[in-house]
Structures are given as structure tokens and as C-alpha cells.
N, C-alpha and C positions, 0 to 999 in steps of 0.2 A: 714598397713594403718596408718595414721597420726592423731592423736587425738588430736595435741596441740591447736587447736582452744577451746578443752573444760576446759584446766586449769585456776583456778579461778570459775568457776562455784557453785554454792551451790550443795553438793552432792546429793540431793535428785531429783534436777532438770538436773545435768547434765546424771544422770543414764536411766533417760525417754529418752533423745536425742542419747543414745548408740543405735543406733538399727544392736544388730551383735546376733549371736546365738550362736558365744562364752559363755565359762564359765565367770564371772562374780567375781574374789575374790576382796573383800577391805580389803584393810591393812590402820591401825593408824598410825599414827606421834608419836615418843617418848612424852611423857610428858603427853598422854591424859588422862584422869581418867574413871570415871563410865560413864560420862555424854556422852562419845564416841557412848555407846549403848540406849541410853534416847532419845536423838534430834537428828539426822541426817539432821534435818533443818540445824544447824549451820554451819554443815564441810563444807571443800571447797575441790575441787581437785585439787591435791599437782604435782603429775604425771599419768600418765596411759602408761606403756608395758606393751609387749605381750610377753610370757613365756611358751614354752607347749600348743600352742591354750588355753590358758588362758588369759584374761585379768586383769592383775594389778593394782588397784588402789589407788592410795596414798592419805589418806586423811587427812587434820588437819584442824589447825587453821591458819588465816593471821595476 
């Protein structure tokens, strides 16, 4: 399945528009600190593959 229509997204909102019954792991961007686990407002997604019927998600900053 092709998900690049959701990179850039705000991670909190692109996560609602996922609708798969895959697993779900996100992964951070080098550099992020504590604030990674605090706002998930902010992140955006960076990439999403598929690994193991698992879904991938790359998150940082822009």
C-alpha cells in the first residue's frame, strides 16, 4: 500500500487517517529530546514502510 500522500502530516492527525489493522510502531528522528514523548502535536511524518505486517513510522521535525 502506498502512504506517501500522508508525509508532512502532523503525527497526531495523520495517525486518525491510517485506517489499516496493522501494528502501528513510530520511530524518532536523531536529534529529538524529551519533548518527542510530551507533544506529539508537533512531529510530522518523515516516512511510513511496511516491515513484518508492521507499519513504520518516521517522525521529526521540518
Amino acid at each position: 500500500m502506498d502512504y506517501t500522500n500522508l508525509y508532512g502530516y502532523y503525527l497526531d492527525e495523520g495517525l486518525k487517517l491510517l485506517d489499516t489493522k496493522e501494528e502501528i510502531e513510530i520511530v524518532k528522528t536523531h536529534g529529538l529530546n524529551s519533548k518527542f514523548t510530551k507533544d506529539l502535536s508537533e512531529l510530522r511524518i518523515l516516512k511510513i514502510t511496511e516491515r513484518c505486517n508492521k507499519l513504520i513510522v518516521l517522525a521529526g521535525y521540518f
